[in-house]
NULO-643618 format. One line per field, with one value per atom (N, C-alpha, C, O): residue in one letter; atom name; x, y negated, z. Coordinates in Angstrom, 1 decimal, padded with zeros to 4 digits. Example, Ala and Ser with C-alpha at 12.3 -4.5 7.8 and 13.67 -1.06 7.14 Angstrom:
residuo	(A;A;A;A;S;S;S;S)
atomo	(N;CA;C;O;N;CA;C;O)
c1	(013.2;012.3;013.2;014.2;012.8;013.7;012.9;013.4)
c2	(005.7;004.5;003.3;003.3;002.2;001.1;000.0;-001.1)
c3	(007.8;007.8;007.8;008.5;007.1;007.1;007.9;008.0)
This chain:
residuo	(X;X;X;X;X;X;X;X;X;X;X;X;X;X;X;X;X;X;X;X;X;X;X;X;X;X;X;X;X;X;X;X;X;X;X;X;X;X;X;X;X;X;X;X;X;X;X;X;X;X;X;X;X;X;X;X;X;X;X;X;X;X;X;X;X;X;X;X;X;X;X;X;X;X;X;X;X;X;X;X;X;X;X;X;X;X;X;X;X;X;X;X;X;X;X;X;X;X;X;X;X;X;X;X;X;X;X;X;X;X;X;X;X;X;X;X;X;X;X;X;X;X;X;X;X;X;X;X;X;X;X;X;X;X;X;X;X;X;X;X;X;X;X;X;X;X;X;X;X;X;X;X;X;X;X;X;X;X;X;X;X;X;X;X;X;X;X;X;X;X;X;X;X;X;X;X;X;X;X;X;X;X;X;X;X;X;X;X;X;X;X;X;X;X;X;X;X;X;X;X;X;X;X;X;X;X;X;X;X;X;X;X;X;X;X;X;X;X;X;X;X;X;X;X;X;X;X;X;X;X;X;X;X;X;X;X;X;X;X;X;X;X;X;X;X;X;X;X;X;X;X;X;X;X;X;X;X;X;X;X;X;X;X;X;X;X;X;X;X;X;X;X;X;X;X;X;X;X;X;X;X;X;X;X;X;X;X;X;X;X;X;X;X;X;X;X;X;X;X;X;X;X;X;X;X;X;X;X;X;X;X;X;X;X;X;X;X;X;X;X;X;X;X;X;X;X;X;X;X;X;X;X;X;X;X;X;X;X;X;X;X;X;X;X;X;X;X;X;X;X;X;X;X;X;X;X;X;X;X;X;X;X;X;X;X;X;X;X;X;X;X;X;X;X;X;X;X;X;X;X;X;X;X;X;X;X;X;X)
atomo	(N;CA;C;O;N;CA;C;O;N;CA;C;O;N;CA;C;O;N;CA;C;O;N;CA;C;O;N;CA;C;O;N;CA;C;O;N;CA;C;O;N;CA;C;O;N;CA;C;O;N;CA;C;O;N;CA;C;O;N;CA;C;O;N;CA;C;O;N;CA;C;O;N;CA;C;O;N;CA;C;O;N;CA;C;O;N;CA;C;O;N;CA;C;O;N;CA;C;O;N;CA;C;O;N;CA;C;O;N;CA;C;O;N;CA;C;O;N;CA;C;O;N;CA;C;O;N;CA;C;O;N;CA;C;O;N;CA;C;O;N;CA;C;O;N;CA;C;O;N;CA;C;O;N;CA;C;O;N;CA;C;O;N;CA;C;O;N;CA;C;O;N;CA;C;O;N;CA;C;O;N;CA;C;O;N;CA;C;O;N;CA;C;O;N;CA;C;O;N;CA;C;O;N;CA;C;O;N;CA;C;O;N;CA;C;O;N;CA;C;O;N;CA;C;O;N;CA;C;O;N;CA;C;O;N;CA;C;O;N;CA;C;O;N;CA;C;O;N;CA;C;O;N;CA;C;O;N;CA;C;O;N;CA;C;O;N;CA;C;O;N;CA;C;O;N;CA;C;O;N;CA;C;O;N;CA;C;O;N;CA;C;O;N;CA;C;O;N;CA;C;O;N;CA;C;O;N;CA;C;O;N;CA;C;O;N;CA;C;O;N;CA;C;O;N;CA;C;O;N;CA;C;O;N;CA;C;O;N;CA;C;O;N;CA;C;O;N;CA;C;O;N;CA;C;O;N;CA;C;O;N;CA;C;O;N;CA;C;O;N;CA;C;O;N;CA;C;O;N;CA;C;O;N;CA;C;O;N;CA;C;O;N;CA;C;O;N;CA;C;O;N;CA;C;O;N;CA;C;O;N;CA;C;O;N;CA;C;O;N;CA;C;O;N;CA;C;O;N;CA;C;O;N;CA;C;O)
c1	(037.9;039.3;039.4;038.9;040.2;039.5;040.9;042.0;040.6;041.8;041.6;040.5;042.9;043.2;044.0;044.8;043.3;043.9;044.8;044.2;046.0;046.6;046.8;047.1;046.7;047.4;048.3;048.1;049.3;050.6;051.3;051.8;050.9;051.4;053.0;053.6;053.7;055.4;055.5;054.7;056.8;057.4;058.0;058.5;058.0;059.4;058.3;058.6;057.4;056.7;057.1;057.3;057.3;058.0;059.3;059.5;060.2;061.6;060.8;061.6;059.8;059.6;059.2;059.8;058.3;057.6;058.7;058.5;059.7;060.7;061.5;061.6;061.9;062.8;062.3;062.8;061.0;060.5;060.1;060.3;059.4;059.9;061.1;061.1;062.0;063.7;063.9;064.4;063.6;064.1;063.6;064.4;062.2;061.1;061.8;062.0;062.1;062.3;062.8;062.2;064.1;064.4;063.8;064.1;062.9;062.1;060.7;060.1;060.0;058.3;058.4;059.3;057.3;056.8;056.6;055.8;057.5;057.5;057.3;057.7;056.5;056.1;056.0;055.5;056.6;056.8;057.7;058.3;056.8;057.8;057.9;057.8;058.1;058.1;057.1;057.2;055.8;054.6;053.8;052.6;054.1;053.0;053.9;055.0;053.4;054.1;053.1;052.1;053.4;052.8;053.9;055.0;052.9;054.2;053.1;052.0;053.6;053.0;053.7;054.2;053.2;053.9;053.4;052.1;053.7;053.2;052.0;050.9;052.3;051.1;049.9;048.8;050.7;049.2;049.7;050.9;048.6;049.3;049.7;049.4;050.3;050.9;050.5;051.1;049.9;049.3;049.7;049.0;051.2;051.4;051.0;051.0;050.5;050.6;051.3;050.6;052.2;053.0;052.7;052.6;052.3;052.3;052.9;053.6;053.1;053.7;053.5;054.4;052.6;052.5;051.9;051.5;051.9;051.7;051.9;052.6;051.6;051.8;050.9;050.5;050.0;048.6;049.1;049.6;048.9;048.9;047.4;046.4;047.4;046.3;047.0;047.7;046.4;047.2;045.8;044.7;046.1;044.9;045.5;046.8;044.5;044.7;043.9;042.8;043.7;043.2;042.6;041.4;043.1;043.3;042.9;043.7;041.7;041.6;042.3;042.5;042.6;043.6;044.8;045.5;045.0;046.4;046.6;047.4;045.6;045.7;046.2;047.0;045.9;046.7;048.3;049.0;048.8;049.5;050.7;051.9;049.9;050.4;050.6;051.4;049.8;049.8;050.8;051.3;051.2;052.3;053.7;054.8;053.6;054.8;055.4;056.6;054.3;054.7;055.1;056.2;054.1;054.0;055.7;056.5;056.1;057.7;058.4;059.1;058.2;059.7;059.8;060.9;058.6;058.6;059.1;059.5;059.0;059.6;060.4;060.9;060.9;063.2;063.3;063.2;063.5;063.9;063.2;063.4;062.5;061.9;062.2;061.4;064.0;063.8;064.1;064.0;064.6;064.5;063.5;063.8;061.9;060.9;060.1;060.3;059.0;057.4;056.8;056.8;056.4;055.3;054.1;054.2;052.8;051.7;050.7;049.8;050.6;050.0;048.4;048.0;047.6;045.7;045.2;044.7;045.1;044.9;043.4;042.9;042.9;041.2;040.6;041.3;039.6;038.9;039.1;039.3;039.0;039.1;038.0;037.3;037.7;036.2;036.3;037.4;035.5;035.6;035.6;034.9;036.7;036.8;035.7;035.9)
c2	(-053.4;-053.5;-052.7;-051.6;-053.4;-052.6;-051.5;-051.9;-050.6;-049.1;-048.3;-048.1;-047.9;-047.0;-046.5;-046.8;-044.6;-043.4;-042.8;-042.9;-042.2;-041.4;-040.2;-040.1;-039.3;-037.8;-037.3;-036.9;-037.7;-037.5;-035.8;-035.4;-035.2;-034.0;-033.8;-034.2;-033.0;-033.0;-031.6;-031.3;-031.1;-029.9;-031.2;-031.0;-032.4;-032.9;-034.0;-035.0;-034.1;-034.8;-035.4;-036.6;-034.2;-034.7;-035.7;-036.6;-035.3;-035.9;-037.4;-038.4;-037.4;-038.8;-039.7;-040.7;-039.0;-039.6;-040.2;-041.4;-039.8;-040.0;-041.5;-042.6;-040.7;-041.8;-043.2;-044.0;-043.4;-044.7;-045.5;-046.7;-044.3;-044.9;-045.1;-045.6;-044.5;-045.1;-046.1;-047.0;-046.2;-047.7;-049.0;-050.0;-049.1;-049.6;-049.9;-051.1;-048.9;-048.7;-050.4;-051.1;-051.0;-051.9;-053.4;-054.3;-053.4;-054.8;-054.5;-055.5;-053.5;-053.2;-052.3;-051.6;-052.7;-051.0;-049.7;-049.7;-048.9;-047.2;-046.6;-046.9;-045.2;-044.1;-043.3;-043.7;-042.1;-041.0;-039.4;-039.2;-038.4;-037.0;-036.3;-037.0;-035.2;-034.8;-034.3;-033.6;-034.7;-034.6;-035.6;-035.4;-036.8;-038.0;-039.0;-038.9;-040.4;-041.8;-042.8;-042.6;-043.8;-044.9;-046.1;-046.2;-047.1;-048.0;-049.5;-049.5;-050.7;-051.8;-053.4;-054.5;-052.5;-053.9;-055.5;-055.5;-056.3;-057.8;-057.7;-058.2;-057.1;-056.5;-056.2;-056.7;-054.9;-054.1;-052.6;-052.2;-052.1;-050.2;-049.7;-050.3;-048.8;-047.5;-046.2;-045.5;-045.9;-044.0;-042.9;-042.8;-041.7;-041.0;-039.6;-039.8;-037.9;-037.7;-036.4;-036.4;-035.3;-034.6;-033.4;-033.2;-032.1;-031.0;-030.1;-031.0;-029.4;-028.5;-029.1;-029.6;-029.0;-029.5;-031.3;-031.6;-032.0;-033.2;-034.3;-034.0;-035.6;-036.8;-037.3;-037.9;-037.5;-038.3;-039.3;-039.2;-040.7;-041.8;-042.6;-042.5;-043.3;-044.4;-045.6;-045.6;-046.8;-048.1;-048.9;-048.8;-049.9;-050.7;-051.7;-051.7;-053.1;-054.6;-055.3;-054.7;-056.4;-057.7;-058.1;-058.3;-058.2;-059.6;-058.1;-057.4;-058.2;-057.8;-057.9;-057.0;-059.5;-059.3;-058.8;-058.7;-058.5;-058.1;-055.8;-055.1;-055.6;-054.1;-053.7;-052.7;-054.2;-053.5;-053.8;-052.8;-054.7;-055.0;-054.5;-054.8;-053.7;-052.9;-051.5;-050.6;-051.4;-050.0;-049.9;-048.8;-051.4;-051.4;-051.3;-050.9;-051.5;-052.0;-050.7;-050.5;-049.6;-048.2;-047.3;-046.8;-047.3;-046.5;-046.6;-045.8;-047.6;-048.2;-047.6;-046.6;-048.2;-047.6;-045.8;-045.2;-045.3;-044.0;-043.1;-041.9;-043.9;-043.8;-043.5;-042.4;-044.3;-044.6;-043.8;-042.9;-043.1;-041.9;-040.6;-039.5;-040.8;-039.4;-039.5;-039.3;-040.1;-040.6;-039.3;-039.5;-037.7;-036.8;-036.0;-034.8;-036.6;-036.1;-037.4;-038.6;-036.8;-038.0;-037.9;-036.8;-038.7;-038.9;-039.6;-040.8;-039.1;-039.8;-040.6;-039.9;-042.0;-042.5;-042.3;-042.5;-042.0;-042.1;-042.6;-041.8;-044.4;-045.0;-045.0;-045.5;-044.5;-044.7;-045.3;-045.1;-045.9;-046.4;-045.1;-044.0;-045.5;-044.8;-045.0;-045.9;-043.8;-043.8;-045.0;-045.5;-045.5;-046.5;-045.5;-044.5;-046.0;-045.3;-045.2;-044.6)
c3	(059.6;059.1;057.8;057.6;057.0;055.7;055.3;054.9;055.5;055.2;054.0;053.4;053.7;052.3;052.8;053.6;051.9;051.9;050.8;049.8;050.8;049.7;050.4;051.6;049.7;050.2;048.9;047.8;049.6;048.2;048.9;049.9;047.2;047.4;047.2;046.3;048.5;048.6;049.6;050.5;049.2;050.5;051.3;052.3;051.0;052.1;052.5;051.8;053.2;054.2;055.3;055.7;055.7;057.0;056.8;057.5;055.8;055.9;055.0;054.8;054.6;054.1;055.7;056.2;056.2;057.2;058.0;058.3;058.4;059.1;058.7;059.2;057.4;056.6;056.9;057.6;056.3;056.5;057.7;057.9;058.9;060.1;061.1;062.2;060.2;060.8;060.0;060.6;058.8;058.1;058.5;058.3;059.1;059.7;061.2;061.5;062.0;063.6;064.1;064.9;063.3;063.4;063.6;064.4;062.6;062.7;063.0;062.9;063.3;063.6;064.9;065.4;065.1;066.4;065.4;064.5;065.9;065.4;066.2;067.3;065.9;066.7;065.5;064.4;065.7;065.0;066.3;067.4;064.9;065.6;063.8;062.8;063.8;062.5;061.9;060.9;062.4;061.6;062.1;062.1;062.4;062.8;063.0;063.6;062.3;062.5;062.4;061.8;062.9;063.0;062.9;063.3;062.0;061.8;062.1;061.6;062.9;063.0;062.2;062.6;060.9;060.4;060.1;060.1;059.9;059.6;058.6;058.9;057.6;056.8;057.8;058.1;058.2;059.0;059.5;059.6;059.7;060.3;059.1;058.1;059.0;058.9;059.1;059.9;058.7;060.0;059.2;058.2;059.4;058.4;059.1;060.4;058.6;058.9;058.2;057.2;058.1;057.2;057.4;058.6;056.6;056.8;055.9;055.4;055.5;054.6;053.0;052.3;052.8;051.1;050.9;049.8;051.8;051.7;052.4;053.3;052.4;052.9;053.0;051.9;054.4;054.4;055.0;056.1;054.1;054.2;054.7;054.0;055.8;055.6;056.3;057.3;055.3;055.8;056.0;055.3;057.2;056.9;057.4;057.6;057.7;057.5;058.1;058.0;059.0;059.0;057.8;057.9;056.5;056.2;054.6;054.0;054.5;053.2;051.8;051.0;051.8;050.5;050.4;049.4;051.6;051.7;051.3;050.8;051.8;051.5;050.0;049.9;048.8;047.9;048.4;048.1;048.9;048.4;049.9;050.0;050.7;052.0;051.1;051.3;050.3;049.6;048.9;048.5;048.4;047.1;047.9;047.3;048.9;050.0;050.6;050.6;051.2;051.6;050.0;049.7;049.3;048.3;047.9;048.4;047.2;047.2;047.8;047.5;048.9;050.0;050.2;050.4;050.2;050.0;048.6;048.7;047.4;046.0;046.3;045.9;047.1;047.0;047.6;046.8;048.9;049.7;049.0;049.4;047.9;047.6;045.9;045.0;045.4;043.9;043.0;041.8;043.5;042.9;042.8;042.6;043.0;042.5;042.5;042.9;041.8;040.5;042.0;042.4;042.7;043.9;043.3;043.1;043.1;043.2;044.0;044.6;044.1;044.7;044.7;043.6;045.3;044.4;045.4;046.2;045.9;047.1;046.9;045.9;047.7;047.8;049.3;050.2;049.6;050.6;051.3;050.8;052.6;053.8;054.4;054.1;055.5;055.7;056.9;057.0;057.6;058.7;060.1;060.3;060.8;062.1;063.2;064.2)
């Protein structure tokens, strides 16, 4: 299953992590607390997990062509709830589970 990692540096992790799995809760399977989420969307997973200075992201997929574009889809929606600070994305391969 082919997966991508970001570790986006933030104090507000957790309140990202959240955000997106309440916006999500409605139309996907969500599991979250304030430092771990999982999101099961049409795309593919979600796996967040939040600590003090960051946001570890890994998304993965079925369907290979579709992972940039799971990355373009989280990366986004995390933008908008975080639009009074620069968030950087740096999606790299994930190791295989």
């Amino acid at each position: 299953m082919p997966s991508s990692r970001a570790d986006v540096a933030t104090e507000h992790a957790s309140r990202y992590l959240q955000q997106l799995c309440k916006h999500w809760a409605h139309k996907f399977p969500v599991e979250f607390d304030p430092t771990h989420g999982k999101i099961d969307l049409s795309l593919g997973r979600t796996v967040m997990n939040a600590d003090a200075s960051a946001l570890h992201i890994t998304v993965s997929t079925d369907d290979g062509g579709s992972l940039e574009r799971l990355e373009s889809v989280v990366a986004d929606h995390i933008k908008r709830f975080a639009f009074r600070e620069e968030l950087s994305f740096d999606w790299k391969p994930a190791p295989a589970a």
